[in-house]
FIRODREN-292989 format. One record per residue (C-alpha): x, y, z; residue in three letters. Coordinates in steps of 0.2 Angstrom, whole numbers, padded with zeros to 4 digits, always signed. Each point is the difference from the previous one (the first is absolute). Example, Ala and Ser with C-alpha at 12.3 -4.5 7.8 and 13.67 -1.06 7.14 Angstrom:
REM FIRODREN-292989
+0062-0022+0039ALA/+0006+0017-0003SER/
END
This chain:
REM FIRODREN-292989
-0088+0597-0198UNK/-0009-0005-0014UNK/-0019+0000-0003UNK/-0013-0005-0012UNK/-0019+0006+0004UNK/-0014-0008-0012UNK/+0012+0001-0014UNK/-0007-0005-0017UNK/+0006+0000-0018UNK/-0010-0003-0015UNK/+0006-0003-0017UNK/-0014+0001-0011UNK/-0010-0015+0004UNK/+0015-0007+0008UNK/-0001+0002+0021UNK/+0017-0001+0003UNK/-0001+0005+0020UNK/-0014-0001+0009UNK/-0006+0010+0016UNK/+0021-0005+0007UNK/+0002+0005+0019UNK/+0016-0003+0008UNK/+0015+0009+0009UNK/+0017-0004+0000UNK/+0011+0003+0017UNK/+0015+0007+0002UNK/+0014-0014+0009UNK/-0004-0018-0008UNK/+0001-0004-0018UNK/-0017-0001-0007UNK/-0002-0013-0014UNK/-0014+0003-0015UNK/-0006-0015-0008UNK/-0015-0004-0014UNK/+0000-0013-0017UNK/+0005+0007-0013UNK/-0015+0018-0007UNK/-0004-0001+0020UNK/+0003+0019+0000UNK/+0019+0003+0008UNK/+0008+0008-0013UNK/-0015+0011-0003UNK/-0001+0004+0019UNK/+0018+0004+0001UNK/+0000+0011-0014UNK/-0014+0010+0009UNK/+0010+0002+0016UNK/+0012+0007-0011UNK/-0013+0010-0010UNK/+0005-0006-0015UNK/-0019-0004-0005UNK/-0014+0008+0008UNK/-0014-0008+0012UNK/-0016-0001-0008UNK/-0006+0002+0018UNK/+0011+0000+0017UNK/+0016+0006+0007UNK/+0018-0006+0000UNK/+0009+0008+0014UNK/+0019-0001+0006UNK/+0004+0009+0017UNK/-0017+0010-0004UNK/+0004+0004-0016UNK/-0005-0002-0018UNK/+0016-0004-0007UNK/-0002+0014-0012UNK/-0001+0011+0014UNK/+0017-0006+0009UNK/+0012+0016+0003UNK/+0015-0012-0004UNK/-0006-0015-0009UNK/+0012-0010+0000UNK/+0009+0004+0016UNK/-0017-0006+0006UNK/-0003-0015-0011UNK/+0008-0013-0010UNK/-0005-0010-0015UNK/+0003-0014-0011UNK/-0013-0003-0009UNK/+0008-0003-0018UNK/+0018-0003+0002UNK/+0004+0001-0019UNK/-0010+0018-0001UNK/+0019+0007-0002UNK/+0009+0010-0014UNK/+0011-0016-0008UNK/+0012+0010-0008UNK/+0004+0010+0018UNK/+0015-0009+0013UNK/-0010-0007+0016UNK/+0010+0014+0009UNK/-0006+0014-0012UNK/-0016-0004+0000UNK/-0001+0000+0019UNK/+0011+0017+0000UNK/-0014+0009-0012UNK/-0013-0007+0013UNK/+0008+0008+0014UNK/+0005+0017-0009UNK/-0020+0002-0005UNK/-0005-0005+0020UNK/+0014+0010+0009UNK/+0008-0016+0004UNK/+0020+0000+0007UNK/+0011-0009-0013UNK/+0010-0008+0014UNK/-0016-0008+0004UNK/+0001-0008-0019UNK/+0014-0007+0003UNK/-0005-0008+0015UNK/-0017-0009-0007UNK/+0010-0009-0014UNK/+0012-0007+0013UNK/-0014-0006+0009UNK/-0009-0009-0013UNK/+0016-0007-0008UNK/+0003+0010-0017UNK/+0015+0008+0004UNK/+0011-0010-0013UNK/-0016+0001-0014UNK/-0001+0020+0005UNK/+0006+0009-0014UNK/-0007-0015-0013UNK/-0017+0006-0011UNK/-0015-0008+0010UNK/-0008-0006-0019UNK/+0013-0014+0004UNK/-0005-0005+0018UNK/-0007-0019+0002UNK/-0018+0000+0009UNK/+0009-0002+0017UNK/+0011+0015-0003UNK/-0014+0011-0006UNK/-0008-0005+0018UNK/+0013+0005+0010UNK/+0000+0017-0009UNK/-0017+0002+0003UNK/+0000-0003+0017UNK/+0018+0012+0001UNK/-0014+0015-0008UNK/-0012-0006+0014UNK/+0011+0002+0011UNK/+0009+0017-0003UNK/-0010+0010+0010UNK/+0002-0009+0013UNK/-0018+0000+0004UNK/-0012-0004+0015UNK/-0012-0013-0013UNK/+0005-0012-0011UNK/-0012-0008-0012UNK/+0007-0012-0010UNK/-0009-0012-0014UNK/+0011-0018-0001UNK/+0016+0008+0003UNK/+0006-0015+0002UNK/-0002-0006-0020UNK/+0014-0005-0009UNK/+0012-0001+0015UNK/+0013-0013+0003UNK/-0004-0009+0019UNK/+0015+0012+0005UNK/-0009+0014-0005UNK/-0017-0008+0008UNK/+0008+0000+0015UNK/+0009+0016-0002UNK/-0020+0009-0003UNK/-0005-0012+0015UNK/+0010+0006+0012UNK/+0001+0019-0005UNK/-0021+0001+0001UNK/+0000-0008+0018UNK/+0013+0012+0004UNK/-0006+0015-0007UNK/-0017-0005+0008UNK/+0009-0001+0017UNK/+0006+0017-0002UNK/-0017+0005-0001UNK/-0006+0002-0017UNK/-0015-0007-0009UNK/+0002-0012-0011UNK/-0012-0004-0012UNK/+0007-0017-0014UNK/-0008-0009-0010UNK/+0002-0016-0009UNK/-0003-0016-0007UNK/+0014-0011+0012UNK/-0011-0007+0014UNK/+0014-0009+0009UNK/+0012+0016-0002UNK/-0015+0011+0005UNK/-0002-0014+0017UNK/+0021+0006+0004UNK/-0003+0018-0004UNK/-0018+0007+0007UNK/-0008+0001+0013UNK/-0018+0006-0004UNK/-0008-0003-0015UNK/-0014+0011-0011UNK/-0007-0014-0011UNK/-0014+0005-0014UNK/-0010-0010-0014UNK/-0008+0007-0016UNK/+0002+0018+0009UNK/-0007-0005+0016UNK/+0006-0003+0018UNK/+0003-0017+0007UNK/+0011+0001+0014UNK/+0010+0011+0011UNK/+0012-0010+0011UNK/+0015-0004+0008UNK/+0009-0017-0010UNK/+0000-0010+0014UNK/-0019+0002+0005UNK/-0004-0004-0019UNK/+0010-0015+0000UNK/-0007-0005+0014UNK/-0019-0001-0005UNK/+0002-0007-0016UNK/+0013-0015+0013UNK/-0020-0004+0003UNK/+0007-0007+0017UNK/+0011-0015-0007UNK/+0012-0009+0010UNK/+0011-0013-0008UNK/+0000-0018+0015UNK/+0013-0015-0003UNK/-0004-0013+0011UNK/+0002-0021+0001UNK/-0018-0001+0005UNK/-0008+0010-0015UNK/-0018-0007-0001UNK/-0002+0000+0017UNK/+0003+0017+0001UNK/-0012+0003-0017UNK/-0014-0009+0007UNK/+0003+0010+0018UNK/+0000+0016-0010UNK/-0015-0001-0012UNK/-0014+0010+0004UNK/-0011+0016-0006UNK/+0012+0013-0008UNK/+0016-0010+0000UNK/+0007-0006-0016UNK/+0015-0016+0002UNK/+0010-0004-0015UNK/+0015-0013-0003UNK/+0010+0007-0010UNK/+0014-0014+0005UNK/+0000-0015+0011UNK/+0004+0007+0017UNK/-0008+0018-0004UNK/-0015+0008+0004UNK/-0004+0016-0007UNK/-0013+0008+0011UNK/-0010+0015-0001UNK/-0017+0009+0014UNK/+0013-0004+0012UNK/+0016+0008+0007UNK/+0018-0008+0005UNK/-0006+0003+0020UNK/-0016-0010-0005UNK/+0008-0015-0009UNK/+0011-0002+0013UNK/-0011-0001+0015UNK/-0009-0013-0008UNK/+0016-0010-0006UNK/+0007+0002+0019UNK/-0018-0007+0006UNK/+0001-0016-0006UNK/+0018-0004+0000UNK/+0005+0004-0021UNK/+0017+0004-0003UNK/+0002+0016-0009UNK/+0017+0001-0011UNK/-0006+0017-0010UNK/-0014+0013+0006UNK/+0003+0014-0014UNK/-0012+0013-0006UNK/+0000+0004-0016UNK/+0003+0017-0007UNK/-0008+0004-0019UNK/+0012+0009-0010UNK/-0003+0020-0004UNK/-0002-0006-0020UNK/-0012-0013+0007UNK/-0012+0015+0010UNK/+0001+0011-0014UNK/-0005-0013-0012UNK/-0015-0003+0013UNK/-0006+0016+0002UNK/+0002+0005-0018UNK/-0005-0014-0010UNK/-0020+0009-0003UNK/+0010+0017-0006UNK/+0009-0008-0014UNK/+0000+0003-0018UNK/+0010-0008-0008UNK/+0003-0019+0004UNK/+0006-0018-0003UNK/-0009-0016+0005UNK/+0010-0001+0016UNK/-0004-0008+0016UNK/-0006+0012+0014UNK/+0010+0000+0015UNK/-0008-0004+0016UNK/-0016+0005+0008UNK/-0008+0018-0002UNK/+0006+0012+0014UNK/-0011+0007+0011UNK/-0007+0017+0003UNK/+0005+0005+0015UNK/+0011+0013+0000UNK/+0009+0000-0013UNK/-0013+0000-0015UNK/-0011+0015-0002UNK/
END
């Protein structure tokens, strides 16, 4: 388990993280998401204890990581994938890892067969494209075979096998058990892959939630209708807090109300119904919601939807 208590770094005048409490559970993939200068990397370099806290603790299992009796049996990190020797093979520079951590060097052999560097092995790492350079950092995150994973956008550079390859081992690895802690900047991969999300702005907490509870609020209860009897329907719906659009002949797009609700009034009166659909926002479109106060650096783009609510989610 990972966790963050008031957790605060200052550069200068610079407040990189601020007051950050939050904890990360063992058995689900846990996604952390922010603009770009929200504060992940800094946050996950201080779980790693790679820069100090101005104030509050970073804990894994308990533990300072400094204070870990095997580190990286206990944790695994990719933090920088290209932070590697490039005149070193991918499988030298994993065997000087495990000769410094009292690492088997059967268990070498077994990380670069599962990320898929066996044929590239013994070829100096300076050489590796950006994808390959991933999977070697995540083979060194690995090599431990540790109970926590913190990874920051492992999944850059990689090929839509390889996406799906870094999909499918998280869940797994999460399923065994082990906290998983990933972040990046792939909203609809992150949708596929997590299911809780740590989501901060300009240092600072927004939410703490399962994906599908914050799709849900930022849905702002729509339901898509397709019926022959359109403005009939309008006119029977329109009243305080429900908004109907026509977004094509035949369509209604309906929100205050749910699909149970629309229906009951359609059966009432006798309208056909050919579609009663709610309509579910997009992770990319909740994020963009929540976050669209925390960010620094923007274009004139369009804001997405409504702004989500608080409850629950947004603290």
């Amino acid at each position: 388990m990972i966790e963050a208590r008031g957790l605060t770094k200052r550069y200068g005048e610079k407040l990189a993280v601020d007051d950050l409490t939050f904890t990360v559970r063992p058995g689900v993939v846990t996604g952390f998401l922010g603009p770009n200068g929200a504060g992940k990397s800094t946050t996950m370099r201080m779980l790693m204890g790679l820069d100090t806290p101005t104030r509050g603790t970073a804990t894994i299992n308990g533990r300072r990581y400094a204070d870990q009796p095997a580190p990286m049996r206990q944790v695994g990190a990719l933090l920088e994938a290209k932070a590697i020797h490039g005149g070193r093979s991918a499988r030298n520079h994993l065997l000087a890892l495990a000769a410094t951590t009292g690492i088997p060097r059967r268990r070498v052999e077994e990380v670069i067969d599962l990320v898929g560097l066996t044929d590239v092995a013994r070829k100096r790492s300076g050489g590796f494209s950006l994808g390959m350079g991933q999977r070697l950092g995540i083979a060194s995150a690995l090599l431990g075979d540790p109970g926590t994973l913190i990874l920051d956008e492992p999944v850059n550079g990689l090929d839509p096998e390889g996406i799906l390859w870094i999909r499918n081992l998280l869940k797994a690895l999460a399923a065994d058990g082990r906290t998983i802690f990933v972040s990046s900047h792939l909203m609809s991969e992150m949708a596929l892959t997590a299911s809780h999300l740590i989501v901060i702005g300009r240092g600072r907490l927004i939410a703490d939630v399962g994906v599908d509870e914050l799709t849900q609020m930022a849905s702002h209860n729509r339901v898509k209708v397709r019926t022959t009897e359109a403005e009939r329907l309008r006119r029977l719906l329109a009243g305080d807090g429900v908004g109907v659009t026509s977004p094509e002949p035949d369509t209604l797009e309906v929100t205050g109300l749910d699909s149970s609700e629309i229906g009951l009034v359609a059966a009432r009166v006798g309208i056909p119904l050919i579609e009663l659909v709610p309509l579910q926002a997009s992770l990319e479109e909740a994020f963009m919601n929540i976050t669209r106060d925390t960010v620094e650096f923007a274009g004139p783009i369009e804001h997405l939807g409504e702004p989500v609510g608080a409850e629950g989610a947004l603290r």
